[in-house]
C-alpha positions in Angstrom: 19.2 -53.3 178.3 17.5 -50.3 176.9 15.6 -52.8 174.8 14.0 -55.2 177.0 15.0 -53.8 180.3 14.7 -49.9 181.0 11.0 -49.9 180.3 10.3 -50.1 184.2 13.9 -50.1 185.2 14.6 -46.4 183.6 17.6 -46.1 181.5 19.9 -45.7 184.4 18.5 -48.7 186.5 17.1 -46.0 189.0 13.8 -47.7 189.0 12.0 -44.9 187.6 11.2 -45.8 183.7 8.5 -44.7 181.8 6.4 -48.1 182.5 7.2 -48.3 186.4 3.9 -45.7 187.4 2.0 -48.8 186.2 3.4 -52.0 187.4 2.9 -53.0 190.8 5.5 -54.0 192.7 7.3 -51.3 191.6 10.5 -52.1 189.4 13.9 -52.8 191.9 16.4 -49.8 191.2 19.2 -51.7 190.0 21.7 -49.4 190.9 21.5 -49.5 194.8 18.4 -51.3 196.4 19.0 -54.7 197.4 17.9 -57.7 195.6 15.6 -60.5 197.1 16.6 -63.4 195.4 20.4 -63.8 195.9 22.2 -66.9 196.4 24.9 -65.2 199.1 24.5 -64.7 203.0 25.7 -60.8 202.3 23.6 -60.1 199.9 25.3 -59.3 197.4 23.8 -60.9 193.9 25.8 -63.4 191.6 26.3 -63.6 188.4 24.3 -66.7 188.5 21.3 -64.8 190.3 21.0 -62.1 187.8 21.5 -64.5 185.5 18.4 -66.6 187.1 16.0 -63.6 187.5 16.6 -62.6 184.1 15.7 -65.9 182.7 12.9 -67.2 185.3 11.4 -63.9 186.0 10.1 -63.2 189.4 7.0 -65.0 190.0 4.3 -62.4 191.1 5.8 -59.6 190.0 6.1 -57.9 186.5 9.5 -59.0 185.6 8.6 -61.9 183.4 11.1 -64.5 182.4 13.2 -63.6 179.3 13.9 -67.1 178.6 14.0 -67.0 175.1 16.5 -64.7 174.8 19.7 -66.0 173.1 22.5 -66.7 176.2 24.6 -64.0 174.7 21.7 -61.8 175.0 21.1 -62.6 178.6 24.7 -62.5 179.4 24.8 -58.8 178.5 22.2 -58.2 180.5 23.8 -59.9 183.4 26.9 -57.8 182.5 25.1 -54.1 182.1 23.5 -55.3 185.7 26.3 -56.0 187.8 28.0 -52.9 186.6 25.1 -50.0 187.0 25.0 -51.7 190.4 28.6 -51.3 191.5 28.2 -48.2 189.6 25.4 -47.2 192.4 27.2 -48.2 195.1 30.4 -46.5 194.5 28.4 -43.0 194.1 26.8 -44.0 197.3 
């Protein structure tokens, strides 16, 4: 995550890192806002949708796909993901 991820998502997944002042949209906060591309009627994202952003990218955005990533990579991702976001929630 720090490596390929908290450039614009900040180290925390606030949406705040060092690159965000400079991408536009700005970089999702991981950790609370809600995400646009989910699979579920509640909202709530998958493993298969992070999985899917992290790979495809968002098209018109800045978050490009990270395709060639290893799966194992990718599956940490998904992993450090899911839990800053139910980490957000349950601070909330």
């Amino acid at each position: 995550y720090i490596q390929h991820c908290s450039a614009c998502h900040g180290v925390e997944g606030n949406g705040n890192g060092r690159a965000a002042r400079h991408v536009f949209p700005r970089p999702r906060g991981l950790r609370t806002e809600p995400m646009r591309l989910v699979s579920t009627l509640n909202g709530v994202p998958t493993r298969d949708d992070v999985r899917n952003i992290i790979k495809l990218g968002i098209p018109g955005t800045s978050m490009v796909p990270m395709d060639e990533l290893p799966d194992r990579d990718i599956e940490q991702l998904v992993d450090v993901v899911l839990q800053m976001r139910r980490d957000g929630i349950r601070e909330q």
